[in-house]
C-alpha positions in Angstrom: -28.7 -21.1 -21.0 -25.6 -22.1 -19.8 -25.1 -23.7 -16.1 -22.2 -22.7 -14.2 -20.9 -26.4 -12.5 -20.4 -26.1 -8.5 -16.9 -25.8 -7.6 -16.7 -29.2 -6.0 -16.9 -30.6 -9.7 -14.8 -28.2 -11.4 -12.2 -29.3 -8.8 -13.0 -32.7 -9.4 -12.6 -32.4 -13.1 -9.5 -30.2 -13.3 -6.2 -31.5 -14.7 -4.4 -33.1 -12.0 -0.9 -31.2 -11.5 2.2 -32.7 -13.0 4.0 -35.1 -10.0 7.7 -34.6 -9.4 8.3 -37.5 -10.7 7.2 -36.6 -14.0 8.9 -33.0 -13.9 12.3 -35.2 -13.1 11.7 -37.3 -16.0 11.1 -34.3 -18.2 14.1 -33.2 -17.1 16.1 -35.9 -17.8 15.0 -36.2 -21.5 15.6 -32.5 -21.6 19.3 -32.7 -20.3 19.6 -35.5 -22.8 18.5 -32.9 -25.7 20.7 -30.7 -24.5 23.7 -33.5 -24.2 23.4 -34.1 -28.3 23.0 -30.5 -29.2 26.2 -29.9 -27.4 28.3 -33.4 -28.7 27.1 -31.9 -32.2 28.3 -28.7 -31.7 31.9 -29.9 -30.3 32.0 -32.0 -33.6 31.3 -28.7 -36.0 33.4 -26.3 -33.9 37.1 -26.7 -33.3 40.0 -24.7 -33.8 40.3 -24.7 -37.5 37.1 -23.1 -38.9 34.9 -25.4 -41.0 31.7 -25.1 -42.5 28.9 -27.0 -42.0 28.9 -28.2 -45.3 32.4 -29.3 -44.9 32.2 -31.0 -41.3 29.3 -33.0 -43.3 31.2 -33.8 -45.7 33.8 -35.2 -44.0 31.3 -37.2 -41.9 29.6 -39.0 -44.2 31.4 -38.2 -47.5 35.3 -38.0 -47.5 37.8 -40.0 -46.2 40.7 -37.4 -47.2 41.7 -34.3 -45.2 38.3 -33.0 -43.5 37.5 -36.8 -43.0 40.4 -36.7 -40.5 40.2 -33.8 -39.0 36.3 -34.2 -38.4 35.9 -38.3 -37.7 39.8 -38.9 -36.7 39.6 -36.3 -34.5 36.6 -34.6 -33.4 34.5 -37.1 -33.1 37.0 -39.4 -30.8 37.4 -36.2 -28.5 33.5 -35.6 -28.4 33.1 -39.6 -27.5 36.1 -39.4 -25.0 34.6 -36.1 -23.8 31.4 -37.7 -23.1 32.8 -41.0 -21.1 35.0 -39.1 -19.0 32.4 -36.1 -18.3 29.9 -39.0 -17.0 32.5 -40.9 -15.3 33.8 -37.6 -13.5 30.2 -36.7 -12.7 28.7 -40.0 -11.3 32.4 -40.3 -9.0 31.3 -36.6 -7.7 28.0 -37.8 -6.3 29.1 -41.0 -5.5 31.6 -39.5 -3.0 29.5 -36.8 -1.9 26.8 -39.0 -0.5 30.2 -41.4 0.7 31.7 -38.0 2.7 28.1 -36.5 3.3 30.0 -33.8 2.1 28.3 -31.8 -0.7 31.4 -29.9 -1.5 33.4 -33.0 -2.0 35.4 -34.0 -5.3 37.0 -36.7 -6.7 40.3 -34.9 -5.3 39.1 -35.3 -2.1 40.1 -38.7 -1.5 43.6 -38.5 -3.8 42.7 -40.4 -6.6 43.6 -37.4 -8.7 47.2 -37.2 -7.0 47.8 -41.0 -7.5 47.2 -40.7 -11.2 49.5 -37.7 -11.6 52.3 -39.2 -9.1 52.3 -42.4 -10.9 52.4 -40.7 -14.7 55.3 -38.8 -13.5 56.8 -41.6 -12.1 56.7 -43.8 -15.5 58.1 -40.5 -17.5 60.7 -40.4 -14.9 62.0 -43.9 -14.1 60.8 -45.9 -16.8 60.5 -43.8 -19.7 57.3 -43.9 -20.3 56.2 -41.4 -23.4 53.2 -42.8 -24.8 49.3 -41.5 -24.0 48.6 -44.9 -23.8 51.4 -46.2 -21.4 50.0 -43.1 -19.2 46.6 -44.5 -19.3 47.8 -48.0 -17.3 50.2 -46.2 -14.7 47.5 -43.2 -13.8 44.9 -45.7 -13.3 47.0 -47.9 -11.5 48.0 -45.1 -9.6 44.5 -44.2 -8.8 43.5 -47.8 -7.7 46.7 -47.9 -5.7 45.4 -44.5 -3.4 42.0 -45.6 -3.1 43.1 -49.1 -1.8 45.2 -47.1 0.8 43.1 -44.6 2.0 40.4 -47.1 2.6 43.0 -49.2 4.5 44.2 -45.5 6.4 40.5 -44.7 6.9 39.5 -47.4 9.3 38.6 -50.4 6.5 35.6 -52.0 7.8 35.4 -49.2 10.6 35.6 -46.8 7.9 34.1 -43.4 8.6 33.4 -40.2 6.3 35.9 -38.2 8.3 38.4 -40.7 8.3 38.3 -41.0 4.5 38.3 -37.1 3.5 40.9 -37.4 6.1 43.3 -39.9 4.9 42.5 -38.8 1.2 43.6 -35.2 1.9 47.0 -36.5 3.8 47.9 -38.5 0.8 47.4 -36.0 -1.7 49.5 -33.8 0.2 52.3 -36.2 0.1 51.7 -37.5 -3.3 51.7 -33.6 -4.7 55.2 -32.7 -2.9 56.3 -35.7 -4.6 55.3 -35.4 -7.9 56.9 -31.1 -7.8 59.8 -32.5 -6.7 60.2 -34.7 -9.3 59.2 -32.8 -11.9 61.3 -29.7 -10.6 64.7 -32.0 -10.7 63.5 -33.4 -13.9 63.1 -31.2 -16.9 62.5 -33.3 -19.2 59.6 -34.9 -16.7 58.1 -31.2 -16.5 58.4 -30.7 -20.4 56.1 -33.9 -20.9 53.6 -33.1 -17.4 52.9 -29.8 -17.8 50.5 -31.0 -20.6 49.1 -33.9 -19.2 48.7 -32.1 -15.8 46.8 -29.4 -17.0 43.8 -31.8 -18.5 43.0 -32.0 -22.1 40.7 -33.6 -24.7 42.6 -32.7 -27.4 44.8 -35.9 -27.3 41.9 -38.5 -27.8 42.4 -41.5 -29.6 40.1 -44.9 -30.5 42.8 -46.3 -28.8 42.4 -44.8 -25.6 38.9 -45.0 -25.2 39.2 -48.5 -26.0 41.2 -49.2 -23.3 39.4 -47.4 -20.6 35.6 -47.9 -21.7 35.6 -51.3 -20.1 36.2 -49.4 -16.5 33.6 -46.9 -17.1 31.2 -49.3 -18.3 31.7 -51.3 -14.8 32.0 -47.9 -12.4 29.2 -46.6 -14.1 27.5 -49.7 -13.5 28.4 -50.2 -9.9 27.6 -46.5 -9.3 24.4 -46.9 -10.3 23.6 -50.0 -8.6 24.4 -48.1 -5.2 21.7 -45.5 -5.1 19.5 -47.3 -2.6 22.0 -48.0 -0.3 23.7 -44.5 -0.4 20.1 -42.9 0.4 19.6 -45.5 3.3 23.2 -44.2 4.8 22.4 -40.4 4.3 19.4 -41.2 6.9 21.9 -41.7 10.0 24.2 -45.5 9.8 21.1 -46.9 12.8 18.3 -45.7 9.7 20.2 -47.5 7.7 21.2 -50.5 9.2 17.6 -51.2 10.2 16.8 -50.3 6.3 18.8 -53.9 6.2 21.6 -51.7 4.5 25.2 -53.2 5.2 27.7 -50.1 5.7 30.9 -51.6 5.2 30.1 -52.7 1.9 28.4 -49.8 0.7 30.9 -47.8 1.9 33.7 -49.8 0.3 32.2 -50.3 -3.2 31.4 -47.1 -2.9 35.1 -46.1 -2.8 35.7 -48.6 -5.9 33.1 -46.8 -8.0 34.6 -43.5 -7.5 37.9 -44.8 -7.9 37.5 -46.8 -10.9 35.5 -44.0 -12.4 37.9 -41.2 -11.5 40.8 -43.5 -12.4 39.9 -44.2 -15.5 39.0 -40.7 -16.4 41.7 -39.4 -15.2 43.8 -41.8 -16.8 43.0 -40.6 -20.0 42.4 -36.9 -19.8 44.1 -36.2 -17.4 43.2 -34.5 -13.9 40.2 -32.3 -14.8 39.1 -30.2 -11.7 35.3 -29.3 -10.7 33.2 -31.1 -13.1 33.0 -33.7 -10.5 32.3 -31.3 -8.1 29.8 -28.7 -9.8 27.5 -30.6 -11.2 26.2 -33.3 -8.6 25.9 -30.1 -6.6 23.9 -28.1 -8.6 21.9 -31.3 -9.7 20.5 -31.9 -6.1 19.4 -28.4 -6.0 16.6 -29.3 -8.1 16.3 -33.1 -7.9 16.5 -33.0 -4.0 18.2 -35.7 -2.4 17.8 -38.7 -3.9 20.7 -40.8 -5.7 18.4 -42.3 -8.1 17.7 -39.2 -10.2 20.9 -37.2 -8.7 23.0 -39.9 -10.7 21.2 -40.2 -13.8 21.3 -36.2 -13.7 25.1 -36.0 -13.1 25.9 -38.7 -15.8 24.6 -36.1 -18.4 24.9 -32.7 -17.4 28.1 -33.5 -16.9 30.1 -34.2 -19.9 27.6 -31.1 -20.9 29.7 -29.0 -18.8 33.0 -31.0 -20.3 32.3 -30.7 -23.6 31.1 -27.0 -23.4 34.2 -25.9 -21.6 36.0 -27.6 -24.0 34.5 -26.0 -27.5 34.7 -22.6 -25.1 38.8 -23.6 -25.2 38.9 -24.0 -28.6 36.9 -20.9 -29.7 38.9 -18.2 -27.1 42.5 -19.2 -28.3 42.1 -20.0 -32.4 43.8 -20.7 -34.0 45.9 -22.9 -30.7 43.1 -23.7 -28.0 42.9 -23.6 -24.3 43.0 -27.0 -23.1 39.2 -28.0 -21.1 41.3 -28.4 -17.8 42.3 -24.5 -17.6 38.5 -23.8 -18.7 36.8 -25.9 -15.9 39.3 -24.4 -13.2 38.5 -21.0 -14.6 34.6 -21.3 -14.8 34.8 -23.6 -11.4 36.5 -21.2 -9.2 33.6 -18.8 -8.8 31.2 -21.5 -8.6 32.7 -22.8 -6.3 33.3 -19.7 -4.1 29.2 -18.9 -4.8 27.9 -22.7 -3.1 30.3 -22.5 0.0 28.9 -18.8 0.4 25.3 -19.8 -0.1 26.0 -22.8 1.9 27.0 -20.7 5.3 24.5 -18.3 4.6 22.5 -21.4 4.5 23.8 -22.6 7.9 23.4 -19.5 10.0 
């Protein structure tokens, strides 16, 4: 005869539910899943139609014609795809806890706008035509506008308002200069109107040589800030008598973003929204809190990168549609969706 247990015990003795913790962490392994099926699949799909046998084959097999179209190429956009996704990603939160903004960008402070204005300035002045004499002016360019608009924004007095406020001032200025330029320019226009636009497609071992040593150290330094970003988030006082110092947080803050964005940008390009998007719709489900927000951003977001940019190569074969025009198109309506949910949120 079988003796039904009092409910104390079977309380006792039931499996304790998961912790948060533990559902973050699956998540995280999951995004990583995710992250390798979707490198693989922007190695096997591309604008030219192979087989899987083939794009095998010219992994591991041949060194002739689908060798280089499958390791030359695809596999140094997928890897550049991948650096500048996390990069983009990790500057988006990184400014968004900076600004206490959650709708803010790597834009936001003009380090896009630097990069352009000082590409078009090397095509125009010192005839600059190589992707990797771009890659030094844009992310000199970069460094140069975050240097200033930390100056402009108050230095050590530095305030969130003060930055988004500078940033957006420069970016105005920088913009009208760089349309000028290219409008009395044709030649300028001719070689911009790719680079502005944001692309993958011109990805070399080269250029991700040169700027994986920045990523490496803004990733780094991004990471590294976590703590101190949540202290601030609580109020400056909170955070000050968390022992947090705000003037330094805030200003390697600003040198994460912009070596990250920088260097990004540098080689791809100004890519809109990734950096915007995804920290965003990480902290929906993470909550608050820079440690897992970052980790989350790094990898969800070359997802969104390297999706968008197998998206651009299926829609227009046999050309493609460069990852740039994909992210604005898919980030518009996102975008218009979290600043309605956000007032709806505030009333």
């Amino acid at each position: 005869m079988l003796v039904e247990s009092p409910p104390e015990q079977r309380a006792e003795t039931a499996p304790a539910p998961p912790t948060r913790r533990a559902v973050r962490a699956f998540g995280l392994l999951l995004s990583v899943v995710i992250l390798v099926l979707v490198a693989l699949a922007s190695i096997a799909i591309g604008a030219k139609e192979l087989s899987l046998g083939q794009v095998w084959h010219g992994l591991f097999q041949d060194s002739g014609t689908y060798g280089d179209v499958v390791v030359g190429e695809r596999v140094s956009r997928t890897l550049l795809g991948l650096l500048a996704g996390a990069a983009l990603g990790l500057a988006g939160a990184v400014l968004q806890a900076l600004t206490r903004n959650p709708l803010a960008d790597p834009g936001l402070l003009g380090i896009n706008a630097g990069a352009s204005a000082a590409v078009v300035t090397a095509i125009t002045y010192f005839g600059v035509t190589s992707l990797s004499g771009y890659v030094w002016f844009a992310f000199f360019g970069a460094a140069a506008v975050g240097a200033l608009v930390w100056f402009l924004g108050g230095s050590r007095g530095a305030t969130p308002v003060r930055l988004a406020l500078a940033g957006t001032a420069i970016s105005a200025a920088l913009y009208g200069y760089l349309q000028a330029v290219m409008i009395m320019d044709e030649a300028a226009l001719g070689k911009m109107r790719f680079w502005t636009v944001g692309s993958l497609s011109s990805a070399t071992n080269s250029t991700i040589t040169q700027v994986l040593p920045f990523l490496l150290a803004g990733t780094l330094l991004a990471l590294a800030l976590a703590r101190p970003l949540n202290a601030m988030a609580m109020g400056d006082d909170t955070a000050k008598a968390l022992g947090a110092n705000l003037n330094r947080t805030r200003a390697l803050s600003m040198l994460a973003a912009t070596v990250l964005c920088g260097a990004a940008t540098a080689a791809c390009g100004p890519i809109v929204f990734v950096g915007l998007m995804v920290p965003h719709v990480v902290r929906s489900f993470t909550g608050p809190d820079l440690r897992w927000i970052l980790p989350y951003a790094a990898i969800l977001s070359p997802v969104l990168l390297l999706g968008a940019d197998v998206i651009g190569r299926i829609v227009a074969r046999p050309s493609e549609l460069q990852v740039g025009i994909v992210t604005a198109i898919l980030g518009g309506p996102v975008f218009i969706f979290l600043v309605r949910r956000r007032r709806t949120a505030q009333l």
